[in-house]
Structures are given as structure tokens and as C-alpha cells.
C-alpha positions as a Markdown table, in Angstrom:
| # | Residue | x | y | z |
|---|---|---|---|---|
| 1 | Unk | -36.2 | -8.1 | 159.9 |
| 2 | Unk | -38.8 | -8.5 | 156.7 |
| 3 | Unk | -40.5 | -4.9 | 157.3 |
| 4 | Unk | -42.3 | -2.8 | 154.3 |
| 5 | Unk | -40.1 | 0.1 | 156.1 |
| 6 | Unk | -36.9 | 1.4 | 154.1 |
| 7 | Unk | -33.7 | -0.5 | 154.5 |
| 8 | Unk | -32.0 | 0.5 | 157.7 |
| 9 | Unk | -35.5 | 2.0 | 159.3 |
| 10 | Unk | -35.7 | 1.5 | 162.6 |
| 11 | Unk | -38.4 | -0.8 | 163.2 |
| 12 | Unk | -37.8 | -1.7 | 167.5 |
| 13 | Unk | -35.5 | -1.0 | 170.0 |
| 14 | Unk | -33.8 | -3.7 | 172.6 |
| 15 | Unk | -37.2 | -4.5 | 174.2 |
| 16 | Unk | -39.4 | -4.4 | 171.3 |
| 17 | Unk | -42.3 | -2.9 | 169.9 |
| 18 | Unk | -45.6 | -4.0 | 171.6 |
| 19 | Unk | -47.8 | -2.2 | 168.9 |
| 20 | Unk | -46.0 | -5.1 | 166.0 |
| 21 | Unk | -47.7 | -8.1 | 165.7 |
| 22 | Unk | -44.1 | -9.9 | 164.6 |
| 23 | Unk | -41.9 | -10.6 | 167.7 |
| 24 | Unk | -39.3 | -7.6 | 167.7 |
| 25 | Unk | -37.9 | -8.2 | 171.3 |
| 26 | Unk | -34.4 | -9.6 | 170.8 |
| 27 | Unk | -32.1 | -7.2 | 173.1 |
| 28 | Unk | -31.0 | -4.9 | 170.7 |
| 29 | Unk | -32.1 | -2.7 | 168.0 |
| 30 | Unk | -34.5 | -4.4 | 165.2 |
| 31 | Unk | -33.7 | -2.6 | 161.6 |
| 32 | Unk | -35.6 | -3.2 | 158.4 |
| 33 | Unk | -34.3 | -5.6 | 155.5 |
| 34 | Unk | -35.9 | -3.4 | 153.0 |
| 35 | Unk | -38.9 | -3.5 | 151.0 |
| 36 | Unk | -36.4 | -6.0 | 148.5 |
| 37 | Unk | -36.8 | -8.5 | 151.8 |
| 38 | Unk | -39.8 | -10.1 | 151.3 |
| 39 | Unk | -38.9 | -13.5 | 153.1 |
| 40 | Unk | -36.7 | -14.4 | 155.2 |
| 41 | Unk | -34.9 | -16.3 | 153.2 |
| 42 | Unk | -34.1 | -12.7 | 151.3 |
| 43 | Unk | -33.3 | -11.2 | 154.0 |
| 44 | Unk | -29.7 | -11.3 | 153.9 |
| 45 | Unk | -29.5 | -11.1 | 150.3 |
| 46 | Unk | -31.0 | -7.8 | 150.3 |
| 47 | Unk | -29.4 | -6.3 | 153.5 |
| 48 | Unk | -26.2 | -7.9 | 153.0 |
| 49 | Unk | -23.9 | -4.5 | 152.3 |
| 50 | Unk | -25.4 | -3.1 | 155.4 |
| 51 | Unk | -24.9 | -6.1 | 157.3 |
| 52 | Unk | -21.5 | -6.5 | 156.6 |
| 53 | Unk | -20.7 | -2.8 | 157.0 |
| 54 | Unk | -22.1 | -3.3 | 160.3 |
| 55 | Unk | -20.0 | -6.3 | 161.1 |
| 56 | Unk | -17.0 | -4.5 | 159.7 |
| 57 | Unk | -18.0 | -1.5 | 162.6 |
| 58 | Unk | -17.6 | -3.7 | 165.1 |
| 59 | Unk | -15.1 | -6.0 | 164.5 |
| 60 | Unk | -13.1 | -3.0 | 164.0 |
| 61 | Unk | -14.3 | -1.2 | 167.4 |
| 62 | Unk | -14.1 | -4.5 | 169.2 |
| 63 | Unk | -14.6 | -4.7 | 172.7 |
| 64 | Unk | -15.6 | -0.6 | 172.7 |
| 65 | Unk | -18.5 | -1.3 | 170.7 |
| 66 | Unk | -21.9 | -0.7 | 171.8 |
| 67 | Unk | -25.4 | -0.9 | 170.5 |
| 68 | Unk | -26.3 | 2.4 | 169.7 |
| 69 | Unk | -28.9 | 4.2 | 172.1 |
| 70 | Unk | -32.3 | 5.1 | 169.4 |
| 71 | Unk | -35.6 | 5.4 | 170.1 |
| 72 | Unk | -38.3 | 4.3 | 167.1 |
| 73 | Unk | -39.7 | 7.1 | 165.7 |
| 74 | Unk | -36.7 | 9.1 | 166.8 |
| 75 | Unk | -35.8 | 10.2 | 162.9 |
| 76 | Unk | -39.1 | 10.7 | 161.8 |
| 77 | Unk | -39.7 | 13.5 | 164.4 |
| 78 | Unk | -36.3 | 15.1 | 162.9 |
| 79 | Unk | -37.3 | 14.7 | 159.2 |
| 80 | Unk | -35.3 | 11.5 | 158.7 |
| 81 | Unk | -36.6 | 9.0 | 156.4 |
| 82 | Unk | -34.4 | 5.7 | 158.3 |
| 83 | Unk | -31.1 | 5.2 | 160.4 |
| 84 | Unk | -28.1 | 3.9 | 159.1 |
| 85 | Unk | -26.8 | 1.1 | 160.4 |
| 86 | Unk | -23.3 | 2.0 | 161.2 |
């Protein structure tokens, strides 16, 4: 989503972040585009290698795949700047 956070921060898990005045609640874990995402119509052109390295994850996992399990804020509390997407 257009966030001001790093590309591939964390920004809501599956049922969203109620302290975000954007809707975040879409089932599944919400990452930032990037501070290069300032639209959304720039939002794929500026996440588009993790995107893809994420669609390559799980078209290769197929069926096994599943969302991983992360709690917002998790990183931060372990010195982590943002989570990778794949």
C-alpha cells in the first residue's frame, strides 16, 4: 500500500490496523510500497521486484504456501528496520 514506511515494512496484519486512518483490513498482511510509491498508480512500479519475487515464492510453493504469521511492530522490537517480503 502507499505508506511513508520503507519498502517491505510491515504496515497491518490480516485484520488490519485500527490506529491507520487508510483501510488496511484485507485478510492478509498489508506491506509498504516504499517511500518511491506515492500514488497508487506507482505503486506497482516501485514495488514491482518485490512483488514479483513474492509471486515467484508462491507459485513455486504452490498449494504449501501460506501467509506468513507477523505481528506489526514485530521487527522494530528486534532492531529490524522492515520485513522482507519473501
Amino acid at each position: 500500500m502507499v505508506h511513508d514506511s520503507p519498502l517491505g515494512t510491515l504496515v497491518a496484519g490480516p485484520s488490519g490496523d485500527p490506529k491507520s486512518v487508510a483501510f488496511t483490513t484485507f485478510g492478509c498482511n498489508v506491506y509498504s510500497g516504499g517511500p518511491d510509491a506515492v500514488t497508487t498508480d506507482t505503486l506497482l512500479i516501485a514495488a514491482q521486484k518485490q512483488i514479483l519475487l513474492w509471486m515467484e515464492r508462491v507459485a513455486i510453493q504452490g498449494d504449501s504456501y501460506v501467509n506468513p504469521s507477523l505481528k506489526v511492530g514485530e521487527g522494530v522490537k528486534q532492531g529490524v528496520q522492515h520485513v522482507q517480503w519473501y
